[in-house]
TORVEXPA-899717 format. One record per residue (C-alpha): x, y, z. Coordinates in Angstrom, 1 decimal, decimal comma, padded with zeros to 4 digits. Example, Ala and Ser with C-alpha at 12.3 -4.5 7.8 and 13.67 -1.06 7.14 Angstrom:
2
NODE       x       y       z
NODE   012,3  -004,5   007,8
NODE   013,7  -001,1   007,1
END
This chain:
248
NODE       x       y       z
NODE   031,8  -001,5   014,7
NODE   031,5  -003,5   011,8
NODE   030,9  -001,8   008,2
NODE   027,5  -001,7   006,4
NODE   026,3  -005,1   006,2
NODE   024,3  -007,9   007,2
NODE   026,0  -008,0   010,7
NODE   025,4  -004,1   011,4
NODE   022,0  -004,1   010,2
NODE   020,1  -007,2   011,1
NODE   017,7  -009,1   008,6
NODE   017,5  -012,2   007,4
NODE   014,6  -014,6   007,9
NODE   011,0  -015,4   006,3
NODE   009,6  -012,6   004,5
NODE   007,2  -010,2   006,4
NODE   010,0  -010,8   009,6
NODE   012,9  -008,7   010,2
NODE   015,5  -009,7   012,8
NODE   016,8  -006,3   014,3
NODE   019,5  -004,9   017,0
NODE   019,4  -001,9   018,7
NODE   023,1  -001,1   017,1
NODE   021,5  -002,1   013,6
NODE   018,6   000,4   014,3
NODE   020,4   003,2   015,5
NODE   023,3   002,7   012,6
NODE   020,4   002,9   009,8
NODE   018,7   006,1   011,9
NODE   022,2   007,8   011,6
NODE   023,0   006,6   008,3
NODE   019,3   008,0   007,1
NODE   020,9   011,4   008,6
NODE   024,2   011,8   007,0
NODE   025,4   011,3   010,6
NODE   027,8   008,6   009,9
NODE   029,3   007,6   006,5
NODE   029,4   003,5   005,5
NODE   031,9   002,0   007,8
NODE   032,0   004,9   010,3
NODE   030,9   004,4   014,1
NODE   029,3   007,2   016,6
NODE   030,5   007,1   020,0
NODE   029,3   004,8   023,0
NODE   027,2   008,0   024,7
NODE   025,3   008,5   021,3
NODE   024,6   004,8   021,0
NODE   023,5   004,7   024,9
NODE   021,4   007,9   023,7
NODE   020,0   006,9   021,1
NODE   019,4   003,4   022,4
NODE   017,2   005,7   025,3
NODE   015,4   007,6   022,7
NODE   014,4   004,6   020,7
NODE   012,8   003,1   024,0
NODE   011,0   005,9   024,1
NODE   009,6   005,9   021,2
NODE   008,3   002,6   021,7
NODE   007,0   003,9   024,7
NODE   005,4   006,4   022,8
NODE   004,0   003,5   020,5
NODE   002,4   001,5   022,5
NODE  -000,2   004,1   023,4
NODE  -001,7   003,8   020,0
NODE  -003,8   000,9   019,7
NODE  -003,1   000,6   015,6
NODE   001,1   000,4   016,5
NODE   000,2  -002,4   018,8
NODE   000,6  -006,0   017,3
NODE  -001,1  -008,8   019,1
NODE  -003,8  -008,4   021,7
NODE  -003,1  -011,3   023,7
NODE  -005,6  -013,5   025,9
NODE  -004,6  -014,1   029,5
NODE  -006,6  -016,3   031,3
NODE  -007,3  -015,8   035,4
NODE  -009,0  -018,4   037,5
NODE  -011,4  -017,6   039,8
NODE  -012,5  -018,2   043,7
NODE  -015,0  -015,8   044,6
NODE  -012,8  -012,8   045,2
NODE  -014,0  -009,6   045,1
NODE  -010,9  -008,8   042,9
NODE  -008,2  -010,4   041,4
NODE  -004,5  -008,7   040,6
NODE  -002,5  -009,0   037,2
NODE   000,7  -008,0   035,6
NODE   000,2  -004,4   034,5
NODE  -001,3  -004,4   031,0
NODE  -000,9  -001,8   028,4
NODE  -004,4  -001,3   027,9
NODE  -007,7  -004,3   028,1
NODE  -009,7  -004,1   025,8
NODE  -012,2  -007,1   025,6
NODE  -012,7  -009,6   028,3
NODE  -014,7  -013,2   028,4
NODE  -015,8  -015,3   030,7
NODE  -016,0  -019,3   031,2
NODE  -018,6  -020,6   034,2
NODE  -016,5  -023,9   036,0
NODE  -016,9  -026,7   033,5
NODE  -018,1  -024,6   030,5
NODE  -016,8  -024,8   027,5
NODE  -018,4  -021,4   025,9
NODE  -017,1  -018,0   026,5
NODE  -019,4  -015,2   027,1
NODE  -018,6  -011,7   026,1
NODE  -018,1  -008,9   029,4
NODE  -018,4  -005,0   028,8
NODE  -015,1  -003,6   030,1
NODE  -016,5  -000,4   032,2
NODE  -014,7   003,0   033,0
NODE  -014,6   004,6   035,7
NODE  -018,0   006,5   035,1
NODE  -019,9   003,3   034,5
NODE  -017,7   001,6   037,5
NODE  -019,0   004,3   039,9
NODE  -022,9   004,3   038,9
NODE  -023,0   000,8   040,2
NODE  -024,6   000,6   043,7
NODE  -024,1  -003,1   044,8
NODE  -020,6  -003,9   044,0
NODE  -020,3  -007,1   045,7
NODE  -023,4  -008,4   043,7
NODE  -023,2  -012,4   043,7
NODE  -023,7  -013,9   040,2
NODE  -022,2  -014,8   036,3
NODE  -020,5  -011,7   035,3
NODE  -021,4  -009,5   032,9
NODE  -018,4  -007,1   033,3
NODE  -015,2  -006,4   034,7
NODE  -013,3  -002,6   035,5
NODE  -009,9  -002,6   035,3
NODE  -008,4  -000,6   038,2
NODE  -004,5   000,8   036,6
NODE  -001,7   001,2   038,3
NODE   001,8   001,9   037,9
NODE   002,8  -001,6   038,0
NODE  -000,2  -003,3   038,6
NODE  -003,8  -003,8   037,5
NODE  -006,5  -004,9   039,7
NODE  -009,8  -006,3   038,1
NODE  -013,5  -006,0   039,3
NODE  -016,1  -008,6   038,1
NODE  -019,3  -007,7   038,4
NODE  -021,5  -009,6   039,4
NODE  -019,0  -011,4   041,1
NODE  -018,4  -015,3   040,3
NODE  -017,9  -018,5   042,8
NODE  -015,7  -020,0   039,8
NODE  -014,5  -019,6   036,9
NODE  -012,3  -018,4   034,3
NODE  -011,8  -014,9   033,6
NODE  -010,0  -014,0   030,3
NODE  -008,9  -010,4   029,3
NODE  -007,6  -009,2   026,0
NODE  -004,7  -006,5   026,4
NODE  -002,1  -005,2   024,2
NODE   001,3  -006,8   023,8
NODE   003,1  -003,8   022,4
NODE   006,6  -004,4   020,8
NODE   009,3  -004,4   023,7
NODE   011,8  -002,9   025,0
NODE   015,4  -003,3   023,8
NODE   017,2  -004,2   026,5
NODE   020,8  -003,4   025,1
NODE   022,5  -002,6   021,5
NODE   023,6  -006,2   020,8
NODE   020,1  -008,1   021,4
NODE   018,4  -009,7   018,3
NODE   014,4  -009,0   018,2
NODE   012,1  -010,1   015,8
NODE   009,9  -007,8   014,6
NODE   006,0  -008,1   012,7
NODE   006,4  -006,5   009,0
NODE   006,3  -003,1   008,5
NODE   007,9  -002,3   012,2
NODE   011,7  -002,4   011,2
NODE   011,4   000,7   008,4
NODE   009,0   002,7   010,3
NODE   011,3   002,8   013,6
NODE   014,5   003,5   011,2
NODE   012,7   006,1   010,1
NODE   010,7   007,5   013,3
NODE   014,2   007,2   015,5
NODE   015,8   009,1   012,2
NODE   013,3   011,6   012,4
NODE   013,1   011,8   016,7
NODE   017,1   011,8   017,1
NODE   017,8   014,5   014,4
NODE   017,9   017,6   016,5
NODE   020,4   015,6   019,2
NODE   022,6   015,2   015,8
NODE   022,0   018,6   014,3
NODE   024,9   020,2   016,6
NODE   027,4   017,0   014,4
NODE   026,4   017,6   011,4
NODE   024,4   020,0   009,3
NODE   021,1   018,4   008,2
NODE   019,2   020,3   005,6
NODE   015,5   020,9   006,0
NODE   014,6   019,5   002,9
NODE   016,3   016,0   003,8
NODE   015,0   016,2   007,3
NODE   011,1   017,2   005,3
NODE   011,7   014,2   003,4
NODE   013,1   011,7   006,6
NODE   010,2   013,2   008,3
NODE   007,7   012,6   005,4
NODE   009,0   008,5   005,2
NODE   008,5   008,3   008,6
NODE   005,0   009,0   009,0
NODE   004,7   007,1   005,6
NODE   005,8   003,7   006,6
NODE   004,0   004,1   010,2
NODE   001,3   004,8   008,2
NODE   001,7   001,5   006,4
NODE   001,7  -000,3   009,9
NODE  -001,4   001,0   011,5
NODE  -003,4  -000,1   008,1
NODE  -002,4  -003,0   008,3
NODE  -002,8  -003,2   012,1
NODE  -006,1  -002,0   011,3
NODE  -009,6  -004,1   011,5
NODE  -010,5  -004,7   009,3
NODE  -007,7  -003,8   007,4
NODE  -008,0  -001,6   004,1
NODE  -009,8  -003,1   001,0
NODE  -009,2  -001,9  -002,4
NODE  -009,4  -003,5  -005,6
NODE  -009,5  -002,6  -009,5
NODE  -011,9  -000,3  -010,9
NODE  -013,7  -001,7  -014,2
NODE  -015,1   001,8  -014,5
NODE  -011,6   003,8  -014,4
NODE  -008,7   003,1  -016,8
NODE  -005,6   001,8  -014,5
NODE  -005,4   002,2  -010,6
NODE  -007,0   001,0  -007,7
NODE  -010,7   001,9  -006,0
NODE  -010,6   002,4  -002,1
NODE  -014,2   000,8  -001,5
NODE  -013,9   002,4   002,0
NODE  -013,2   005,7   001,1
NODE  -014,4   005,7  -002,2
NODE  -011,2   007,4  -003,6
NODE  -009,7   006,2  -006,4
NODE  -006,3   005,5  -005,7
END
């Protein structure tokens, strides 16, 4: 492995991007640790470990709407099916529909499975006004209701950061994302690299502390809308959260 550098760490691009590699994420996690020392390497089973528990986490991420990114908008034509299948989504949260010919999109409710079950005539005939979202494992399978002759069916589902496939892949990442998984893998991998070397409670408190700082940072500004703040005139210095009504 190279020493500590642009080539181990990523970087480079526009400001607000970071270009990232599994390797240059796990080196900065172990780095944060003590683990390894500038120039040192771990061996290949805690790289292939690591690289494991950093998938995880991102597993773990994209569960919460405010880590997720974009909310993308898939279209599905439509021919009078009862139900149409798509490539499982994360989550749907919104959905839209455009009659044959139409231009303008119309709002649909997205029901749950409560809703889903108190309607009686499921094969209802008509412009939609809904849709439920059936999950599973691999697959989703979507409901309009009432159900359309033709048309376009949009839904709005999360696009959560992927995957890294291996150590040596580059992946852009939104801003914000790179320092809170350095520090979130730091803080998740720790006990795995306590039996190595000795890592104080206070420096793990403070790891710990960063990382729930910087994904912090993410999910305002993932947020919507995002958090406002500007200068008091009535305070001397600081800033005035006009949401929480805190001065900062």
């Amino acid at each position: 492995m190279g020493g500590f550098g642009m080539g181990l760490w990523g970087g480079g691009g526009v400001a607000g991007v970071v270009s990232v590699t599994g390797n240059s994420l796990i080196y900065g996690a172990l780095r944060l640790l003590g683990v390894l020392r500038p120039g040192q390497s771990a061996n290949t089973d805690s790289y292939s470990d690591s690289l494991l528990w950093l998938n995880e986490l991102l597993d773990s991420w994209a569960t919460e709407r405010l880590m997720v990114k974009v909310v993308g908008r898939a279209a599905i034509p439509m021919d009078g099916s009862a139900s149409y299948s798509a490539a499982l989504p994360h989550r749907i949260e919104g959905a839209g529909y455009i009659s044959a010919g139409g231009v303008t999109e119309y709002p649909l409710d997205v029901y749950g499975q409560e809703e889903w079950r108190a309607v009686g005539q499921k094969t209802l005939v008509g412009d939609p006004s809904g849709i439920y979202p059936e999950y599973t494992v691999t697959t989703a399978t979507l409901y309009p209701w009432p159900q359309p002759a033709t048309g376009d069916l949009y839904v709005y589902q999360w696009n959560p950061i992927e995957a890294f496939a291996d150590l040596v892949t580059v992946y852009t990442l939104p801003a914000g994302y790179a320092l809170a998984l350095r520090y979130c893998l730091a803080a998740q991998i720790a006990p795995a690299f306590a039996i190595i070397t000795k890592i104080s409670q206070p420096h793990l408190g403070s790891i710990e502390a960063k990382a729930a700082e910087y994904k912090g940072r993410v999910k305002s500004l993932n947020s919507t809308p995002p958090p406002m703040a500007f200068d008091n005139p009535f305070t001397s210095g600081g800033q005035y959260d006009i949401l929480s009504g805190r001065q900062l």
